[in-house]
N, C-alpha and C positions, 0 to 999 in steps of 0.2 A: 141391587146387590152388585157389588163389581167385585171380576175377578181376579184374579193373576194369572193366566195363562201360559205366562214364559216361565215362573218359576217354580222349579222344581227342586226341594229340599233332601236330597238324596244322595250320597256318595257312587262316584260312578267309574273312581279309577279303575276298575275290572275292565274297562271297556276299552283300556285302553292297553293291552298286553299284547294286542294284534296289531301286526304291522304288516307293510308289503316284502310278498316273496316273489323276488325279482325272476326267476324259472317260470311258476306260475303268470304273472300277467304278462312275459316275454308270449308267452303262448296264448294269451288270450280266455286265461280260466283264471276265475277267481281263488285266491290264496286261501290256504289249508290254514297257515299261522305262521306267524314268528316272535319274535320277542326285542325289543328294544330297552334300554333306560332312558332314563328322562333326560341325564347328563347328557348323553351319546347327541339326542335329539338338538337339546338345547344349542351342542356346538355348531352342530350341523345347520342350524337353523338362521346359526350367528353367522357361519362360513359363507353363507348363500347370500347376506347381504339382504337379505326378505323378512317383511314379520313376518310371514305365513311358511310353515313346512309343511306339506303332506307326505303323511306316510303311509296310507293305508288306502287302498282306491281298489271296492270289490264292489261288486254290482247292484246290492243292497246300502253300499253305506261308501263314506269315506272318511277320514280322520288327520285332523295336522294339531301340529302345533302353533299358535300367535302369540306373540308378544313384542310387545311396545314401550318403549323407556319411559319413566317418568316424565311429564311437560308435554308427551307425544299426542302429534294429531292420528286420529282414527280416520280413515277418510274409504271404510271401507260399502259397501251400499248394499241394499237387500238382495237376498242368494235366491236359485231356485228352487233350491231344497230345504226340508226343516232344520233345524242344528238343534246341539245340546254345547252348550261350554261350562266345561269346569275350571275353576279357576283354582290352577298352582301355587301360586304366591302374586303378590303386589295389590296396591288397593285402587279403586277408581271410581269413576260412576259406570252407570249402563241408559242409556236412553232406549227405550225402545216402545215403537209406536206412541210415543207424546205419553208414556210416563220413566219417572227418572229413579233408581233403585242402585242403593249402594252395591260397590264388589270389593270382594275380600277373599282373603286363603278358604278355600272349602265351598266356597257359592258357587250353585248347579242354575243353569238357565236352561230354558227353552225356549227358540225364537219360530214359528213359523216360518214358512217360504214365502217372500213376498214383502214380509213385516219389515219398515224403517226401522234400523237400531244401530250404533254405534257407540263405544265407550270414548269416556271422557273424563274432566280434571281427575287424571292419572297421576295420583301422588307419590306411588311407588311401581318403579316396575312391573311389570302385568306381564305374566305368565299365564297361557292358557291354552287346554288341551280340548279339540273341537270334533265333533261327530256330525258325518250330516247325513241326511237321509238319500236313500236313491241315489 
C-alpha cells in the first residue's frame, strides 16, 4: 500500500492571520497576533527582491510567503523543520522525495524535515503561503 504522506487536502488559510509583532520579538516573547493581507504581503515580498517573505517567527512555528514566476527555477533544498504550503494562485508541479504531484489554487502539502522536494515546470506564477514547524 503506498501512501501520500505530504498531502494534505484541507483548507488552511486560518493559519495564516498571524503575523509578527515587532514589540513582541524585539523583546524576545513570542507574538500574541496580528494581522496582515495577502496584497500588503505580496508587495513587500516583491520589494525585498526574494521569493521567500517571512512573517511570522514564534517559537513553535514560522510562516512566509514564496513565490516564483512562471519558467522559474526552484533551487530551494530540504528544511529542518516540517512545513505545510498552501497554494494562493499559479500552477506547477511538486517533486518531493522521487514522487511528482500536480499544484494548483487550493492544494495543501505536507513536507517533512529532511524530505528532498522542490517545485517545477511552473506554468503560472506560484504563489504560496508556508508554515513550518519549530
Amino acid at each position: 500500500m503506498h501512501r501520500h504522506r505530504y498531502l494534505i487536502a484541507v483548507p488552511l488559510i486560518a493559519l495564516f492571520a498571524v503575523a509578527m509583532d515587532p514589540v513582541h520579538d524585539a523583546l524576545g516573547k513570542d507574538p500574541t497576533w496580528s494581522a496582515h493581507q495577502l496584497e500588503a504581503l505580496q508587495s513587500e515580498r516583491q520589494a525585498s527582491g526574494r521569493a521567500y517573505l517571512g512573517f511570522l517567527r514564534a517559537s513553535s512555528m514560522k510562516a512566509g510567503l514564496y513565490e516564483l514566476p512562471a519558467g522559474a527555477t526552484d533551487h530551494q533544498r530540504p528544511h529542518d523543520d516540517d512545513e505545510i504550503y498552501y497554494v494562493v494562485s499559479g500552477r506547477a508541479r511538486l517533486s518531493v522525495d522521487g514522487e511528482d504531484v500536480p499544484v494548483e489554487p487550493g492544494s495543501v502539502f505536507y513536507v517533512a524535515a529532511g524530505v528532498d522536494h522542490r517545485f517545477h515546470s511552473i506554468t503560472e506564477d506560484l504563489s504560496v503561503l508556508v508554515v513550518f514547524s519549530g
